[in-house]
Every structure is written in structure tokens, then in C-alpha cells.
C-alpha positions in Angstrom: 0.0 0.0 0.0 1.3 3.6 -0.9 2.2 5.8 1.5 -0.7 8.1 0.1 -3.4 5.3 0.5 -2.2 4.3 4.0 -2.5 8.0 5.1 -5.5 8.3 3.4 -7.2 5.7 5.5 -6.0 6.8 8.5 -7.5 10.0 7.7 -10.9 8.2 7.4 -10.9 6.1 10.0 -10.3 9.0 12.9 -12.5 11.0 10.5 -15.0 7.8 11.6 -14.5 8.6 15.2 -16.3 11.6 15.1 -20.0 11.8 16.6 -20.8 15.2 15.1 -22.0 16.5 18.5 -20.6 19.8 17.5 -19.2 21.1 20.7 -15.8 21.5 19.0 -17.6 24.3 17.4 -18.5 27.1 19.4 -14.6 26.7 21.2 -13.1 27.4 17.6 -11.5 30.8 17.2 -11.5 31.0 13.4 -15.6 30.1 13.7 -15.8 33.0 16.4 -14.0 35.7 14.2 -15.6 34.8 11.4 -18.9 35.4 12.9 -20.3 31.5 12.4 -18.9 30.3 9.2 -19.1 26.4 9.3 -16.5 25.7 7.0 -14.0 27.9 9.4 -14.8 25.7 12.3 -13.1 22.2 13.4 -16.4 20.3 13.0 -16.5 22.1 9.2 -13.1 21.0 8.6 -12.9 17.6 9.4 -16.4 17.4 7.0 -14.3 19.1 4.3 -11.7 17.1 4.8 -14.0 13.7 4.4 -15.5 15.0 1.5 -12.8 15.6 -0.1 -11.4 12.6 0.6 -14.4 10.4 -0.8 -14.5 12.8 -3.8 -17.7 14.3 -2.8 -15.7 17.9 -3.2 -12.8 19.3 -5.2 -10.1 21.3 -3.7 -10.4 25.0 -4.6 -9.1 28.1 -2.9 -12.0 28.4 -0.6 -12.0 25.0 0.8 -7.9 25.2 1.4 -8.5 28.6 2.7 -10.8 26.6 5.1 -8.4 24.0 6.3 -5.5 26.5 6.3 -7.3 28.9 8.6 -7.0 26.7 11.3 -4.8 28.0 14.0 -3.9 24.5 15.7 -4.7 25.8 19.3 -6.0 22.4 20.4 -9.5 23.9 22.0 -11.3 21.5 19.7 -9.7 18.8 20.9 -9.7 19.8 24.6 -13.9 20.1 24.3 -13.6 17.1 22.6 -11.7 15.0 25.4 -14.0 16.4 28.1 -17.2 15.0 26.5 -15.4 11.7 25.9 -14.6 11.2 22.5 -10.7 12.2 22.4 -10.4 12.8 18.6 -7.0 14.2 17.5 -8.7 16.8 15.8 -5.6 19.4 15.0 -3.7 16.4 13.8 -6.7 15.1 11.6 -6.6 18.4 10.2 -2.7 19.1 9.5 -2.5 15.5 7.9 -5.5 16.5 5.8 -3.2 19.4 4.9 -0.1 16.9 4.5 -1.9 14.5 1.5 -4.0 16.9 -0.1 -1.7 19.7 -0.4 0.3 18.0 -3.4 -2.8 18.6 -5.5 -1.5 22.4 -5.8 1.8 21.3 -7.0 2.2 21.3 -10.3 2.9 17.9 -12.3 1.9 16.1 -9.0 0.6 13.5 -11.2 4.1 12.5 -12.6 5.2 12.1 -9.4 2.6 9.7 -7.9 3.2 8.4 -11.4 6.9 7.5 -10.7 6.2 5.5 -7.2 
């Protein structure tokens, strides 16, 4: 298995951990500032990152804009560990960065290509 698929799955199986109770929400800073933008909360990002994932999105500006607003000051996961679920919700988030970053990069397919 490529590096790319293995990550990928882990992406979807903490993604799968989830319960969608929302409480990460209202602790997010980026959601606060932005004056209750979904997509600029954790909850909104981890959905962005799923749907992208199971190619139920494509990556534009807006939704990288999204995931790259995320300030990765842990109070999502905090809120998260005090109502029991313990996602690793700032991580989750970076590695979403990590595998679907390289579809900015240009020729990125010549490169997958090659491993």
C-alpha cells in the first residue's frame, strides 16, 4: 500500500470517530472571528476534509483557505476529550493538509506516477 493510500485511510478512520456533536464548534477561534462560518470551524473541517477525501468535493481556494485557517490551538480537541470522544482533531486536520496539499503542486501527477 502507498504511503498516500495508508494515510488516506487513517484519515478516514479517525474521520469515523467523530459523533458530530458539534461542541468543538463554538470553542473554535477562526468560527468566532468569522462570525459562524461552518466551514471555518473544526467540526466544518474535518467534513471538508472527508468530503474531499471520498471525492464528494474538489479542492479549490476556498475550501484550502478553510483547512489553512486553522490555527492549531488544540481547544477543539480539549472540548472534545471532556465530552469523551478524544479525537485528534488538530492532527486530523494538519494531515489533511499533508496528503491533499500535493494537488497544488504542479505535475503532481508525474510524481505519484513514478512511485
Amino acid at each position: 500500500m502507498s504511503k498516500g493510500a495508508e494515510l488516506k485511510r487513517e484519515l478516514l478512520a479517525e474521520l469515523a470517530k467523530c459523533r458530530a456533536c458539534r461542541f468543538c464548534v463554538d470553542v473554535c477561534p477562526t468560527y468566532q472571528a468569522s462570525q459562524g462560518v461552518e466551514p471555518l470551524s473544526s467540526f466544518g473541517r474535518l467534513q471538508i476534509i472527508r468530503h474531499l477525501l471520498t471525492g464528494v468535493l474538489q479542492l479549490d481556494d476556498a475550501l484550502s483557505y478553510a483547512l489553512y485557517s486553522c490555527l492549531q490551538c488544540r481547544r477543539c480537541e480539549n472540548v472534545c476529550q471532556s465530552k469523551g470522544q478524544a479525537l485528534e482533531i488538530c492532527r486530523t486536520i494538519h494531515q489533511g493538509r499533508v496528503y491533499l496539499s500535493p494537488s497544488y503542486v504542479k505535475g503532481v501527477e508525474e510524481v505519484e506516477g513514478d512511485a
